[in-house]
ZAMARGU-4260 file (C-alpha; in steps of 0.2 Angstrom, whole numbers, plus 5000, padded with zeros to 4 digits):
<rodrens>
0) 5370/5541/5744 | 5375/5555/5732 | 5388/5553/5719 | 5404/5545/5724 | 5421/5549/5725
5) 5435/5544/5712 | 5441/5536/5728 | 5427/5525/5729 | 5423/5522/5709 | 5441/5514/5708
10) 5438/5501/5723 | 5423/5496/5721 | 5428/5492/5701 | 5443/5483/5708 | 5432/5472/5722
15) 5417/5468/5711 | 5415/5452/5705 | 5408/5453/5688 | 5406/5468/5675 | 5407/5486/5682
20) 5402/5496/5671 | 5393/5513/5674 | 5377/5503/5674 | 5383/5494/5689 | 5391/5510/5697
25) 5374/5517/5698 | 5367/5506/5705 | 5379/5502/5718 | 5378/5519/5725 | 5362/5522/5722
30) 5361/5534/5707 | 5349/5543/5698 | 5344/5558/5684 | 5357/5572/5686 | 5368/5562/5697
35) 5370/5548/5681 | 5372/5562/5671 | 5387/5568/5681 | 5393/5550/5684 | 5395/5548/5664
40) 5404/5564/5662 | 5415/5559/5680 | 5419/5542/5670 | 5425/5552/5655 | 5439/5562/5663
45) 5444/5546/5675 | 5449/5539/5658 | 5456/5554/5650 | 5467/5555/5666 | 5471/5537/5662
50) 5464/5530/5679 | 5452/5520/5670 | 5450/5509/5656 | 5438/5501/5645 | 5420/5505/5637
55) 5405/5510/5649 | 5399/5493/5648 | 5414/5485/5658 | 5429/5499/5665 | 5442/5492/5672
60) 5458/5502/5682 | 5472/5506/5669 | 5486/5495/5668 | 5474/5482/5675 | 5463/5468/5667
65) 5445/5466/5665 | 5437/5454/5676 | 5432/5442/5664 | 5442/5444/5646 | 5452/5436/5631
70) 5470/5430/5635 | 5482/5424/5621 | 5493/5412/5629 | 5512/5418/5623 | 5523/5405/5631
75) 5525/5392/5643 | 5535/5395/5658 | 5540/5378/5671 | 5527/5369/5662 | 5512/5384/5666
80) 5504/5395/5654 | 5507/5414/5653 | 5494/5423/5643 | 5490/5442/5638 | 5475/5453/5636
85) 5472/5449/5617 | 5468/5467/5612 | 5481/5474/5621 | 5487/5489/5611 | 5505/5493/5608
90) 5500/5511/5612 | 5494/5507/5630 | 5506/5513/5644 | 5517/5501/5648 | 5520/5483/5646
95) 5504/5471/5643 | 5500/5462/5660 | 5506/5443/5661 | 5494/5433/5670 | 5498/5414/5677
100) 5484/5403/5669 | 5476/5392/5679 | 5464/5377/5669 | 5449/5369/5677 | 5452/5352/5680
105) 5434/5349/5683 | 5425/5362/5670 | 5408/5361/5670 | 5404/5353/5655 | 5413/5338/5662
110) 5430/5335/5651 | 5444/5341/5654 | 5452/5357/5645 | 5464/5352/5631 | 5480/5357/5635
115) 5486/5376/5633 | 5500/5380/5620 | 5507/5396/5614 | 5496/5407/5603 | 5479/5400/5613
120) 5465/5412/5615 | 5456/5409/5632 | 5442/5419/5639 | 5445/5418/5658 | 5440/5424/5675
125) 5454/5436/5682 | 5460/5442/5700 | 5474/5452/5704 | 5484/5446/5721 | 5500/5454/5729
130) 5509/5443/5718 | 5503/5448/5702 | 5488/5445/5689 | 5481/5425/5687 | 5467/5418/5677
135) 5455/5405/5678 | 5449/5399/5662 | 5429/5399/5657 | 5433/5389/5639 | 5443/5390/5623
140) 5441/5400/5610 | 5444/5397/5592 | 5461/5404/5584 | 5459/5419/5576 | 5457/5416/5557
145) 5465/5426/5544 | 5450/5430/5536 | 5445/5441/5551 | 5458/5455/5544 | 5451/5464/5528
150) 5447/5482/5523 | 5433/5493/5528 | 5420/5494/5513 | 5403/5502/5512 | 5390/5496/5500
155) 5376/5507/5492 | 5365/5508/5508 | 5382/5514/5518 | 5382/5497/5527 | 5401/5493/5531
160) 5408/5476/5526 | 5426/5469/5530 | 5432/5463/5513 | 5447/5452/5518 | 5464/5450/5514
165) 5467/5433/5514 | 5465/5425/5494 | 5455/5409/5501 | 5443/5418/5512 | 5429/5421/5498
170) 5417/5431/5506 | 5414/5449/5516 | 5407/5451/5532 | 5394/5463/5540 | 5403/5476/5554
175) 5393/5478/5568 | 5406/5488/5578 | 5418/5502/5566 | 5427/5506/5581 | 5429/5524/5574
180) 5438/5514/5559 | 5434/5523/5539 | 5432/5514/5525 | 5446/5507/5514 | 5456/5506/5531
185) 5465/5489/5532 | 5458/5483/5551 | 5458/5467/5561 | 5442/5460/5569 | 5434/5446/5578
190) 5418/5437/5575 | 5401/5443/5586 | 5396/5426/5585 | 5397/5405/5582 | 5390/5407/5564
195) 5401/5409/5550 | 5390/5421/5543 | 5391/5431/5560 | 5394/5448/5560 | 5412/5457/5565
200) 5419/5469/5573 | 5432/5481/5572 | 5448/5477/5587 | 5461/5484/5579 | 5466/5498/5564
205) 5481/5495/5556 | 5481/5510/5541 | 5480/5513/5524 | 5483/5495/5515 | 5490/5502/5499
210) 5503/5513/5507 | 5522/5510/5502 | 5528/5495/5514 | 5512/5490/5522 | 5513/5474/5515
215) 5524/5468/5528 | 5514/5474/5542 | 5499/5465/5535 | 5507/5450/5537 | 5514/5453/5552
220) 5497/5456/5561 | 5487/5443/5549 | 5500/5429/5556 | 5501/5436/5573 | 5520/5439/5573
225) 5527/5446/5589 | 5536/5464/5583 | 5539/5475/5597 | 5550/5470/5612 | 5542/5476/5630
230) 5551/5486/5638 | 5560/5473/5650 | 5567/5463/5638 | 5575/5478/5629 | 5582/5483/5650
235) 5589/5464/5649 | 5595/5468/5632 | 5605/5482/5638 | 5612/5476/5651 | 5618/5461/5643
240) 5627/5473/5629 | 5637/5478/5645 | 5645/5463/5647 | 5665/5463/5644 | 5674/5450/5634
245) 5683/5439/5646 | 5702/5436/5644 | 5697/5418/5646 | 5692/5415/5626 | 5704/5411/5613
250) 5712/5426/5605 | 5709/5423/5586 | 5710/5441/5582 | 5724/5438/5573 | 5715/5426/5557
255) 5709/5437/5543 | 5692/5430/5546 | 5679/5437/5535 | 5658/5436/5533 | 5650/5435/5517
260) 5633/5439/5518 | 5622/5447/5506 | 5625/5466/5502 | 5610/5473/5513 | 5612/5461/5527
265) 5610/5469/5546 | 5616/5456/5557 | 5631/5445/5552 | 5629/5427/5560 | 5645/5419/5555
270) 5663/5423/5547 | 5674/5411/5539 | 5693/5406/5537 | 5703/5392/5530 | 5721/5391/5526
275) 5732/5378/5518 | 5737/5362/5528 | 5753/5358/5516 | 5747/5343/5515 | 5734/5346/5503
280) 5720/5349/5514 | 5714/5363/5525 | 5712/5370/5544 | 5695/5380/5544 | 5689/5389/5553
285) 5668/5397/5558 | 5667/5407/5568 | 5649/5413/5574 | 5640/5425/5586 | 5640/5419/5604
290) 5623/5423/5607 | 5621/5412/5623 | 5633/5422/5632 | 5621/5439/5629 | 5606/5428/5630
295) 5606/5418/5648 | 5590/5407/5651 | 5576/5412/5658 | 5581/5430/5657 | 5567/5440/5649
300) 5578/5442/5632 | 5577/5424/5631 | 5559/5424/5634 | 5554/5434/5620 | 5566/5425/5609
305) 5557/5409/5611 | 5540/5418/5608 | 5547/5422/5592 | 5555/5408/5586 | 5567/5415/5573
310) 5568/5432/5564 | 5555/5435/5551 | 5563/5443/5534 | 5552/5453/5522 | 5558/5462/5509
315) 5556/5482/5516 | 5559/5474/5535 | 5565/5463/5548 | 5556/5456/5563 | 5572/5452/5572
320) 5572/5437/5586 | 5584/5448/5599 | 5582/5467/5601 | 5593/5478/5589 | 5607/5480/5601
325) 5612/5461/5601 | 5606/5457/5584 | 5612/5472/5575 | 5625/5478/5586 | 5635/5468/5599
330) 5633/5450/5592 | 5635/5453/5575 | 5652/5450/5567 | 5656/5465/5559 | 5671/5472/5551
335) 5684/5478/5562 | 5679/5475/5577 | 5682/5461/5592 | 5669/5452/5595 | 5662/5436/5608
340) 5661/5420/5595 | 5658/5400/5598 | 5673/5394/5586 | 5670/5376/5578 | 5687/5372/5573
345) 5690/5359/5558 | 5702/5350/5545 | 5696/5345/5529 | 5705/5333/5522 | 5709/5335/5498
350) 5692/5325/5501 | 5684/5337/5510 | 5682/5326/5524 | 5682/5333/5538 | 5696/5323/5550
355) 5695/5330/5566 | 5686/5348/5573 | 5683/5355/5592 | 5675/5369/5599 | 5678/5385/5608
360) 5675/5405/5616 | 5684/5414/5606 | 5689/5433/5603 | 5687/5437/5584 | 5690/5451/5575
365) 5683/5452/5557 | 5694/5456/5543 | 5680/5460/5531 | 5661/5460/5529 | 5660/5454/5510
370) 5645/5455/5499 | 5640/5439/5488 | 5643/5448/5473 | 5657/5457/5480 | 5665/5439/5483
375) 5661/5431/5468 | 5668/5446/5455 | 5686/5447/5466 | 5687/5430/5461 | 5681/5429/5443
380) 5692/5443/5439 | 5706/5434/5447 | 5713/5448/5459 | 5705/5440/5476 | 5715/5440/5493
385) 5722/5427/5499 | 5707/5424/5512 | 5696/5423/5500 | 5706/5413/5485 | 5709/5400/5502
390) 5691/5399/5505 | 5688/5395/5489 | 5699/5382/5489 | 5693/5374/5502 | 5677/5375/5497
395) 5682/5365/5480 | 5688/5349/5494 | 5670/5352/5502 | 5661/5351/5485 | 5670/5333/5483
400) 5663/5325/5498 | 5645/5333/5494 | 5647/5326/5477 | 5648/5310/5482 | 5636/5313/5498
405) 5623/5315/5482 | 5612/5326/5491 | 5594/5331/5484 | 5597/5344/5471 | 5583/5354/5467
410) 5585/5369/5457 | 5571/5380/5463 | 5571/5398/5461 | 5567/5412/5475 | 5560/5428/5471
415) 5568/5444/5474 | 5559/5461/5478 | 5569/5476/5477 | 5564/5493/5485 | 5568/5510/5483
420) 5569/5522/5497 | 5552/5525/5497 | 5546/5507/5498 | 5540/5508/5482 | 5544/5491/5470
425) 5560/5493/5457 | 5561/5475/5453 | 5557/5460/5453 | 5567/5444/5447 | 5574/5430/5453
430) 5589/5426/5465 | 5605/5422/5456 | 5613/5407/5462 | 5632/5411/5463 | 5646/5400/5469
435) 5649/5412/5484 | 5633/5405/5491 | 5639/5389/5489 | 5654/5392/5497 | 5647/5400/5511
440) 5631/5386/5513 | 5645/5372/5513 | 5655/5380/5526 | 5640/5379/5536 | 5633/5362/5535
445) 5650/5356/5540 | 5649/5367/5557 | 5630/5361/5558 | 5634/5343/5555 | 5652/5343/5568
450) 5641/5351/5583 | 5627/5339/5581 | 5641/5326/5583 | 5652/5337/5595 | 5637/5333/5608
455) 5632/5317/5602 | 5650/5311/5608 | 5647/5319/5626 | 5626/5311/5625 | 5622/5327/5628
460) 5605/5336/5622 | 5605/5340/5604 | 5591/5352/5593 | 5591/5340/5577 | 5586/5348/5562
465) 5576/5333/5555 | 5571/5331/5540 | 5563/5313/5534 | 5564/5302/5520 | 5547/5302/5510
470) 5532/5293/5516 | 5525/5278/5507 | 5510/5288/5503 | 5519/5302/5495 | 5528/5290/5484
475) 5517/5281/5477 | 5506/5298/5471 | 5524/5302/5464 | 5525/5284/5455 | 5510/5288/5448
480) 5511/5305/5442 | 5528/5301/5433 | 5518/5284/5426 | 5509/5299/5415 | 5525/5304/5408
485) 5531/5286/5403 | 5543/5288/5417 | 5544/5273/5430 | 5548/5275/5450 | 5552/5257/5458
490) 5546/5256/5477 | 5555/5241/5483 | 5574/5247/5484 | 5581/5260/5498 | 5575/5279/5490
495) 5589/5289/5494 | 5592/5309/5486 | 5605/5301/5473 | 5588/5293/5465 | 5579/5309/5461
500) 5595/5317/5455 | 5600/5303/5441 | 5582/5305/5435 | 5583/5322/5434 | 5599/5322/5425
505) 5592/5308/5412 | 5579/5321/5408 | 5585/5333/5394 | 5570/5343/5390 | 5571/5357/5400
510) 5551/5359/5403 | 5548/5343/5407 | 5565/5345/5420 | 5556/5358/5429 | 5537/5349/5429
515) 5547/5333/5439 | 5556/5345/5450 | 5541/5350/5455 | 5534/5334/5456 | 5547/5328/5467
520) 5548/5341/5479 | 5530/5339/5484 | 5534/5321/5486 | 5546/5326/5503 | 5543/5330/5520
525) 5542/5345/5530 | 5560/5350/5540 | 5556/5352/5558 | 5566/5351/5574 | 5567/5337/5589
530) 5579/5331/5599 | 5574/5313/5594 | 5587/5311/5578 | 5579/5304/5560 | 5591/5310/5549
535) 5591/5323/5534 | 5585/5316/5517 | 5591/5330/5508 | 5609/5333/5513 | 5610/5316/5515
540) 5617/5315/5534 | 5614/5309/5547 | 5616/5320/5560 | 5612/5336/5559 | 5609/5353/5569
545) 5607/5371/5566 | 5620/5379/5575 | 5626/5393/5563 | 5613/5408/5564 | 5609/5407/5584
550) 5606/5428/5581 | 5590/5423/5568 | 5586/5404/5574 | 5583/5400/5594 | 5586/5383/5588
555) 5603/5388/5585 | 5605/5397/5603 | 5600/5380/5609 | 5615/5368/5603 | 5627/5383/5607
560) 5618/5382/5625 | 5622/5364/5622 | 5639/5366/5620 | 5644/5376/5630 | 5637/5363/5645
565) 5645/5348/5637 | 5661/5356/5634 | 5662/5366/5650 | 5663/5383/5642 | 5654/5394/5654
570) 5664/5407/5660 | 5654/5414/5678 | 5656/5434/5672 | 5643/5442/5673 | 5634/5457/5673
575) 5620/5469/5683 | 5602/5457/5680 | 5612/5446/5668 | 5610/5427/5674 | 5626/5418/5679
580) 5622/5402/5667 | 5624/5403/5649 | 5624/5383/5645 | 5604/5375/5643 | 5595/5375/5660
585) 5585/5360/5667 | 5566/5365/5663 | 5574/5367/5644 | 5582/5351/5646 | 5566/5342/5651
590) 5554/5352/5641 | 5566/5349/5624 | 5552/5342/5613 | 5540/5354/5619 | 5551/5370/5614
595) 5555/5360/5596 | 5537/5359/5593 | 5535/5377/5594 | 5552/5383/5585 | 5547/5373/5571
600) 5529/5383/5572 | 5535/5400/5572 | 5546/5395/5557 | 5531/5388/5549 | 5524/5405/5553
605) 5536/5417/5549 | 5538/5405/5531 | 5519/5409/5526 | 5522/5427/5531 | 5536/5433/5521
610) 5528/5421/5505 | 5511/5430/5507 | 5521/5446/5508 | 5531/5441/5492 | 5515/5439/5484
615) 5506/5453/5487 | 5522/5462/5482 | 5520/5454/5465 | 5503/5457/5464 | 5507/5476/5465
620) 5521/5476/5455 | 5507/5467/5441 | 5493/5478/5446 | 5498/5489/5431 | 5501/5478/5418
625) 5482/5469/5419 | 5476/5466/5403 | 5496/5459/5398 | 5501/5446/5388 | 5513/5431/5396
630) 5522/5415/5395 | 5517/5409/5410 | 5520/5389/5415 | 5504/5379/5422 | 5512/5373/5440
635) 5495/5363/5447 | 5479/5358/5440 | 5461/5357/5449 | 5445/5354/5443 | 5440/5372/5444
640) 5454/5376/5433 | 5474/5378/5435 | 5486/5389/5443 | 5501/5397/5431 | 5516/5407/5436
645) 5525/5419/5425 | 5541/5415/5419 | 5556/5424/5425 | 5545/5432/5438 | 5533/5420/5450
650) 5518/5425/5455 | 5504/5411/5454 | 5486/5416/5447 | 5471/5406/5443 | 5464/5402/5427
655) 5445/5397/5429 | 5440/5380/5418 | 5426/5392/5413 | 5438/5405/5404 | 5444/5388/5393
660) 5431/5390/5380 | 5415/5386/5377 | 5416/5365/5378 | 5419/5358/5393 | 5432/5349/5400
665) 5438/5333/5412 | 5447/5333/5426 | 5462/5318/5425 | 5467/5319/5443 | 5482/5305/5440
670) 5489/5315/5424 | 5486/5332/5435 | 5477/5339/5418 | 5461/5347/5412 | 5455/5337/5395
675) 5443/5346/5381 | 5430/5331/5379 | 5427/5337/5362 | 5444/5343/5354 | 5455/5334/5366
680) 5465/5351/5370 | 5473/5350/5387 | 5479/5357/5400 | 5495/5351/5410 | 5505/5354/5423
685) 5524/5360/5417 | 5515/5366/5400 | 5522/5382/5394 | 5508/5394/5387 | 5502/5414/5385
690) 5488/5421/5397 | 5483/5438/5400 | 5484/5443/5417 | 5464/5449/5420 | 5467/5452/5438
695) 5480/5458/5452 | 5473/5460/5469 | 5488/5467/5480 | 5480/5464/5496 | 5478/5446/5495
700) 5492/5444/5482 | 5482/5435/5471 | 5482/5434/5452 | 5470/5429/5439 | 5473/5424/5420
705) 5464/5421/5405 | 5469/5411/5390 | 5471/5420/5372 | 5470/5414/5355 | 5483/5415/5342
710) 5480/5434/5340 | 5481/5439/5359 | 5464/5440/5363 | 5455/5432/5380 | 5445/5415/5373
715) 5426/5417/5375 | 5421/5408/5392 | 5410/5395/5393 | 5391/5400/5399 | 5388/5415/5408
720) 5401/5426/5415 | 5408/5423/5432 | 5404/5438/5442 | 5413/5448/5453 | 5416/5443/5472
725) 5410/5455/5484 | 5422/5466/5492 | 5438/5466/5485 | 5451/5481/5482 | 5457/5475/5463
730) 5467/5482/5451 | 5459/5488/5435 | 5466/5491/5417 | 5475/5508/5423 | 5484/5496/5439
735) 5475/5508/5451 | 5463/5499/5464 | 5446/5502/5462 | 5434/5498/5477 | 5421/5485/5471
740) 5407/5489/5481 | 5397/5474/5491 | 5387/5465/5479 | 5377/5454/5490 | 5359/5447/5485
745) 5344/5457/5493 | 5336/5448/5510 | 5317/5442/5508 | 5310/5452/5522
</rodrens>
């Protein structure tokens, strides 16, 4: 048959129905010797040309997707999945294919497939029809763990290992597949097989794991965080940007409305105002971005906002929600210039109750973008503006009504990573809590608390940001626990927020404050959203939505959406491929719960992302001060030892029950304490005590301590010591990481 044309090769990949790789080829046109020989080398430049992709095993036409493959599933559209290539590499040209899924309702093994959600990975059949790419799904596959993302090793024998990046994944793995990766590259992979001893190999190569600001993008590919927009959704972007702001809003250009944000804040949500009533009270005003008039639904802006969830915050980066031109740009409030804002409009009474509020479009135009610590000197050194010393004001008439609201006040502290321009760490501390914050966070749970009852009034849809009292359960572990302290916790009245704050305040010693904090903020539930109200235990409301950061939170783009239907604020204007509607459609409307469940997801997500990030920021920061000396504060107790954070600083490291000495000791799970059996020493959570930081692991962000004696030096472990896991990147004496080489035991043969 001789050796066939590009023409051909591309067809007959395109029409077979299973694997066409250049084994198939072959056969197909009836190849031999030479002419294999010359097919290879034809296969080469069709790639290089970019006509083909894939490996010789399985080539596929560029742009297009193998016949069988793995599809993550990255949303739900009219109640179908729409799923990816997996692998599919920011690099590629173009815009990852979107495939409509279609499950088996009769698969072979005779149940039904689970439902698909977002983030599933599917290995499916594929086609390609005039109306674009679908897939049939074969089964489900298992999500892809976090231990599957690690650094490239090489043990004595120049075997590779992935040694991984994520603290609770003990283990390396054997690579079977480099995928031209080098060792100490940071690379994901995926397992060769069911075991979990299988081997891995390399999909991906993220770069260099110690370089400045790589932390981030560790957890951003560890969690699987959306972070670069395709280019459709930046097209929408732009032409949304485009739209003009109608004469129809309310023209409160004219109010010396001003955002208070921190000082290297890039997108500015919301901008506040407040005046005197003469009456002792206040007309106030927050203002905040009109998202939902640049972000229509079902336009492909909106799309990729959902997938995301929120934005994600790390400390050398955002992840933003929107693209830059809307979240940076046009729908941020910044100084000077007119922008599209929803207005909630409120009195606050001397109380601070607020009597009466409405919504509406407006036109603002901000007087000034403030930093926290900007605000808070002007008015500590008494020379404020009026704006300002009215908002302050105002904000002492809130403060009443959320004294007497009795909300949960816990006092915990939030770390703070400060870098220089070339990413490297200057500091690390913790957050000052200033008035200003207050001032601002007050202002915004009145707007979040009058749109949750704005639509409430009209029984219109509402995103509640629920957040539920303590279960039973919870309790009664906390009822114990504070029995070990002599402290008592009755069960049979109504637990309300006021509860924990009286015994907090009846509790003097400040270490002992800090250890039932703790105690009690384990104790709650985790915040989510639903459009089924429960309340919120810990402002002690009960209604509440998020309606004040729609730029960062698609929950918030919702209630706007929301609003704007309930209060007949649509305004038909629009622009080139801009939608006309910008109030909630009806598949939101009837898919609500379905969207809650994953917005409160990604936020989960984007939550263990930027606290692993923080971590491993610590950890580096640490790396060169091992062999340290101090005060660190035990925060939980396990029979294997007990995890201590530094004071002043955070970061949590382990301290192994067989660094305690040479007797042994007895775990008291109800006192959450590690007991000496012969001396009695012991070892509880809240205690206040000197370790020496041992070891600082930046890429998992994980910490290890030993105790001293009196004289600084590490206490002589108990039995043998502990050796070293294999393959790990750790920071020796000098804070320089030194590559631990695989340690495995020998295979009997």
């Amino acid at each position: 048959m001789g050796l066939p044309s590009r023409e051909q090769i591309l067809e007959f990949i395109q029409k077979a129905d299973g694997p066409a790789g250049k084994r198939e080829i072959s056969k197909e046109f009836g190849l031999k010797g030479q002419e294999k020989i010359a097919l290879k080398r034809m296969l080469k430049d069709m790639a290089e040309e970019g006509l083909i992709d894939g490996r010789k095993t399985a080539y596929h036409r560029m742009g297009g997707v193998p016949k069988v493959t793995v599809l993550r599933v990255v949303e739900i559209e009219d109640g179908e999945p729409v799923a990816i290539p997996d692998n599919w590499s920011d690099e590629a040209p173009g815009d990852p294919p979107r495939l409509d899924v279609r499950e088996s309702k009769k698969p072979k093994s005779g149940r039904a497939f689970p439902a698909l959600k977002v983030g599933d990975r599917i290995l499916a059949r594929t086609e390609e029809l005039e109306s674009g790419w679908r897939a049939h799904v074969m089964k489900k596959l298992p999500a892809r763990t976090e231990g599957l993302m690690g650094v490239v090793e090489l043990d004595g024998s120049g075997k590779a290992w992935l040694a991984p990046v994520d603290k609770r994944v003990r283990n390396s793995s054997p690579i079977s597949d480099l995928a031209g990766a080098e060792e100490g590259q940071l690379v994901i992979a995926e397992s060769t097989g069911r075991s979990a001893r299988s081997a891995v190999k390399v999909i991906e190569v993220v770069g260099d794991p110690l370089a400045p600001k790589s932390f981030s993008l560790i957890a951003i590919a560890k969690h699987g965080i959306p972070h670069s927009f395709p280019s459709e959704a930046l097209d929408a972007a732009e032409a949304a940007a485009d739209l003009p702001l109608d004469e129809t809003r309310e023209d409160l250009t004219h109010l010396p409305i001003v955002a208070i944000d921190p000082a290297d804040a890039r997108d500015h949500d919301d901008a506040i105002w407040a005046e005197p009533d003469g009456k002792g009270g206040f007309n106030a005003l927050v203002a905040i971005a009109d998202v939902s008039y640049y972000v229509r639904p079902g336009s492909a802006v909106d799309r990729e906002a959902r997938k995301r969830g929120n934005s994600v915050y790390f400390p050398d980066r955002v992840v933003p929600m929107l693209p830059e031109i809307l979240s940076t740009e046009v729908c941020s409030l910044k100084e000077g210039a007119d922008r599209a804002a929803m207005a909630c409009h409120l009195h606050i009474s001397a109380e601070g109750k607020i009597g009466s509020f409405h919504f509406t479009r407006a036109k603002v135009r901000i007087a000034h973008n403030h930093a926290y610590e900007e605000a808070q000197a002007a008015i500590v050194e008494g020379d404020a503006p009026d704006h300002l010393t009215h908002l302050w004001a105002a904000w002492e008439a809130l403060a009443k009504a959320r004294a007497a609201r009795d909300p949960l006040n816990l006092e915990i502290p939030e770390r703070r990573v400060v870098l220089n321009d070339a990413g490297q760490i200057e500091e690390i501390a913790v957050r000052e809590r200033l008035d200003a914050h207050r001032v601002v966070e007050d202002f915004m749970i009145a707007a979040n608390v009058a749109a949750a009852k704005a639509l409430e009034a009209k029984a219109a849809p509402v995103v509640y940001r629920v957040h539920e009292s303590p279960s039973r359960e919870k309790l009664i572990a906390l009822r114990e626990y504070l029995a070990t302290m002599g402290r008592k916790l009755a069960l049979g009245q109504v637990i309300k927020p006021s509860l924990f704050n009286h015994m907090l305040a009846s509790i003097e010693d400040e270490a002992e404050k800090q250890l039932t904090m703790e105690a009690v903020l384990r104790s709650q539930t985790q915040a989510y959203y639903g459009p089924a109200n429960a309340g919120h235990f810990g402002l002690s409301l009960g209604s509440y939505a998020h309606f004040t950061s729609p730029i960062r939170r698609y929950s918030d783009l919702l209630v706007h959406r929301a609003l704007v239907d309930a209060y007949q604020l649509d305004n038909p204007q629009t622009g080139r491929d801009v939608p006309k509607t910008s109030g909630l459609s009806e598949p939101d409307r009837a898919s609500l719960q379905q969207i809650c469940d994953a917005i409160s997801q990604t936020e989960r997500r984007a939550m263990e992302a930027e606290r692993d990030t923080i971590d491993r920021y610590v950890a580096a920061w640490l790396s060169a001060k091992v062999g340290d000396v101090f005060q660190c504060r035990i925060t939980g107790v396990q029979s294997f030892g007990f995890f201590a954070t530094i004071l002043g600083m955070g970061g949590d490291g382990l301290v192994p029950v067989s660094t305690l000495g040479r007797e042994r000791f007895r775990y008291d799970e109800t006192a959450h304490a590690l007991i000496g059996e012969d001396s009695g020493t012991r070892y509880a959570s809240g205690d206040q005590l000197k370790l020496k930081l041992a070891e600082a692991n930046a890429l998992t962000g994980s910490l290890k301590f030993v105790p001293v004696d009196s004289d600084g030096n590490a206490i002589e472990p108990r039995g043998r010591p502990v050796p070293r896991r294999k393959g790990k990147f750790v920071a020796g004496k000098r804070g320089r990481p030194a590559n631990i080489r695989h340690q495995g035991r020998k295979r009997k043969r």
